[in-house]
N, C-alpha and C positions, 0 to 999 in steps of 0.2 A: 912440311907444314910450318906455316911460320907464327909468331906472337902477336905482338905488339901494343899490349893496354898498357900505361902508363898508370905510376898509381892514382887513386882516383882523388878530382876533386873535391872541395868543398865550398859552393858558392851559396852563401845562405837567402840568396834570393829564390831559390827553385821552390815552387810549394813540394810542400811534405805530405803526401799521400795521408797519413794518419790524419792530420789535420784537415782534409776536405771531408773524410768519413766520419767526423766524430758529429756525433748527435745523430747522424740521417738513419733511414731506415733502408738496410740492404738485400737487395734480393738475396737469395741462398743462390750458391754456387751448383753448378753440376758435381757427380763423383769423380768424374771423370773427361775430360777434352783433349781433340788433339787436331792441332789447324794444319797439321802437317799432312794428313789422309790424302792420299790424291796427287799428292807434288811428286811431280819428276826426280825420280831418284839421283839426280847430280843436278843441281841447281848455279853449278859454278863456283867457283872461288874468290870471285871479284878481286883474284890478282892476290890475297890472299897465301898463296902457294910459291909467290916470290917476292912479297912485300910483308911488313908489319902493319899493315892496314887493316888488323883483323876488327879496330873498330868502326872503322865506314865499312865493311863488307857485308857485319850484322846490318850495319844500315839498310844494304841493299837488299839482304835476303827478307827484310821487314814489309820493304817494300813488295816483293813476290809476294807471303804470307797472304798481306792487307788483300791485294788485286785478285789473287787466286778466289781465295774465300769471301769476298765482297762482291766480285761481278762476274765468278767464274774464270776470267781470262788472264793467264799469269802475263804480268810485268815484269821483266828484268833487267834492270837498269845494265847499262855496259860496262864494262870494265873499266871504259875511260870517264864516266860517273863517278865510280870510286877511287880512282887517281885522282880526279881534279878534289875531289873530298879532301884527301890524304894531302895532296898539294896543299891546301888552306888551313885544314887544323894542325895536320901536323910538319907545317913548312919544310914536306917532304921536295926536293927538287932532281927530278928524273936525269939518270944516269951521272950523279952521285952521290956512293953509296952509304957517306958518311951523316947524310942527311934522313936516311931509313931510322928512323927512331923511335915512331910511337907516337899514340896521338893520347889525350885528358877523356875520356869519354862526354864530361859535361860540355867541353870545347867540340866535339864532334857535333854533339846536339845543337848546338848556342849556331852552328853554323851551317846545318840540317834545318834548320827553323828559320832561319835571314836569307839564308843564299842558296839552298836547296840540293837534291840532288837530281839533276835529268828533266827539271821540273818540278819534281816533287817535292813541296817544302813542307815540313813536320808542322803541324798545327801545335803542339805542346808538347812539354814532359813534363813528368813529377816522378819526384823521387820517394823510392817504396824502402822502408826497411826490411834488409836483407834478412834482418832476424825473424820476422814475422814472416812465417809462410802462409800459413791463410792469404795473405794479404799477397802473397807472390804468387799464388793460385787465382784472386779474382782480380788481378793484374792478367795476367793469362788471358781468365776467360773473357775479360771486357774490352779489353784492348789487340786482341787475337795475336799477344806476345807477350814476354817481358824482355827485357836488353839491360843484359847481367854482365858483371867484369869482375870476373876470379884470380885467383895466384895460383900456378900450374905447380904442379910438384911432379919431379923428372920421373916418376911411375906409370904416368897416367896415360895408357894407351890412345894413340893416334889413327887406328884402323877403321873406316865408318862402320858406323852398327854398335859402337865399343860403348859398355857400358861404362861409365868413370861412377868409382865406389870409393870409399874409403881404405886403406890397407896401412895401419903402422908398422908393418914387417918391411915394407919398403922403400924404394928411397926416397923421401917426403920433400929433398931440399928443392925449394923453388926455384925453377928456370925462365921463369917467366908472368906475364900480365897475360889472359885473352879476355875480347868478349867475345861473347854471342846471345842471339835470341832464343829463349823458353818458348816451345810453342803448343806447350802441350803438358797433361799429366795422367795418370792414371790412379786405379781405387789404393796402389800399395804407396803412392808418392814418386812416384818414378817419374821424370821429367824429360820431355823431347824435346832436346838441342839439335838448334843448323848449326853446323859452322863447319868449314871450308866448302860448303856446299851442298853438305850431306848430313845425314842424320847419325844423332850422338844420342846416348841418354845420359842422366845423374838423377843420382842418390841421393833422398835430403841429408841425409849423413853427410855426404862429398860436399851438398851445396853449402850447408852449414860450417862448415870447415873453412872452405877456400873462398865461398863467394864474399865480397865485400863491399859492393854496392849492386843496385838493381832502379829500374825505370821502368814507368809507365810512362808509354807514346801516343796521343791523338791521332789520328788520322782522318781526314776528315771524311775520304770516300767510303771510311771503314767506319763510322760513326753513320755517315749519312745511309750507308747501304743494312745496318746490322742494326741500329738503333740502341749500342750496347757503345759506353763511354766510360773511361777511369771515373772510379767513382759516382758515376751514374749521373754526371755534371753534364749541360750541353756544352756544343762545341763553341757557340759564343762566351759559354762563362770559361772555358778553357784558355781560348784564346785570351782572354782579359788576365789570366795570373799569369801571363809571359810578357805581358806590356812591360816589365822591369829589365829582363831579360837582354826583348826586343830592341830597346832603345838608349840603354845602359851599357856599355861592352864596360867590363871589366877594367878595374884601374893599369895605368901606365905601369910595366915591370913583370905583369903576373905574365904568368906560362900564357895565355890564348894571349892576350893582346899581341905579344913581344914576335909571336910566331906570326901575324896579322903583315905585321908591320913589314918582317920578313918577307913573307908571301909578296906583300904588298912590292916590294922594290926588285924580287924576282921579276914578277910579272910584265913591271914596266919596262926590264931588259931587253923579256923576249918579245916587248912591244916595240920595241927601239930597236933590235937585230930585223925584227919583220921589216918591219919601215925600211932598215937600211939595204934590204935581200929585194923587195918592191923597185925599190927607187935604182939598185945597178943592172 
């Protein structure tokens, strides 16, 4: 199993979840959801299992999630969906290895939303406080996820099914960033995590601990199919608090640009080797 969350950023443009709910009237939550019921017990790893792409993998398992539970018919984007991901946020460059590094989560998103994955381009995100579980909960149920990035502490079992708990008897030192998507909870708090493909749980205990950022994602087939949106916004007003986002990339120097730019003169390489492999 591999890693790879990068710690997270902080771009003060994303709207802040608490602020689209303040004032409005919310429907009450269920006691209980779980958008996982029904999914193929191995969903894949989107590569995952030999890369640190665990944050475009969540992307991908989001996109099952949405498809399954919106039109019945799972989607699963390909494996080379979430490479070319991992290629752009995190100017990762196939075979090599020194470039497997991790991707910003907010950089994943910023480019799940412009440039898409497989087609699928993310209608929005907003970001949820991880300290507010209520709020991690009707993130959940609104949005038919949440897309969390925790700090692994080297105890925490890797076997699917594995419950991850809290234990200070063990050994707590951090090895690591992952994300993955919440898709699910029950009446004690117990939360159904994807990741590597397969189903995880946690503890609000565990989640309060390690998690340290959390999102809410749009989607639009999943809006338009459910009629359930973050914060109960339509998908036009969602779209409209990403217009800063959208059109604004990040100043010269920071981590997503500079990897951009990167990508950016990769690309034109293996467009200039093509060209040159064509033409003898």
């Amino acid at each position: 199993m591999k890693f790879g969350r990068k710690p997270r950023g902080h771009d003060s443009r994303i709207p802040k979840f608490a602020d689209l709910v303040k004032g409005r009237a919310l429907a009450p939550i269920p006691f209980a959801i779980n958008y996982a019921h029904g999914l193929p017990n191995n969903l894949g790893a989107m590569l995952n299992d030999q890369l640190g792409d665990c944050t475009c993998a969540a992307c991908c398992h989001a996109i099952q999630v949405w498809s399954f539970n919106a039109t019945g018919g799972l989607v699963s984007p390909p494996d080379s969906a979430a490479l070319a991901l991992y290629e752009l946020a995190g100017g990762y460059v196939p075979g090599e290895p020194n470039t497997d590094q991790g991707c910003v989560e907010q950089t994943v998103l910023q480019d799940w939303m412009t440039t898409g994955i497989d087609s699928n381009k993310l209608a929005a995100y907003v970001e949820v406080d991880q300290g507010d579980l209520d709020a991690i909960r009707r993130t959940i149920w609104e949005c038919g996820l949440a897309y969390i990035g925790f700090n692994v502490p080297q105890y925490m079992p890797m076997s699917a099914g594995s419950i991850w708990d809290v234990n200070p008897t063990a050994d707590n030192t951090i090895i690591g960033g992952h994300a993955v998507i919440l898709v699910g909870y029950d009446v004690t708090g117990l939360m159904v995590v994807i990741s590597w493909g397969a189903l995880y749980y946690m503890t609000p205990a565990f989640f309060a601990q390690f998690v340290d950022e959390a999102y809410a994602l749009a989607n639009a087939e999943w809006i338009t199919s459910t009629g359930k949106s973050s914060a109960g916004l339509s998908l036009a007003d969602l779209e409209a608090l990403m217009a800063a986002l959208k059109w604004n990339p990040p100043a010269y120097g920071t981590h997503a640009y500079r990897w951009r730019r990167q990508r950016h003169k990769h690309l034109k390489k293996k467009q200039r080797a093509a060209a040159v492999a064509v033409a003898t």
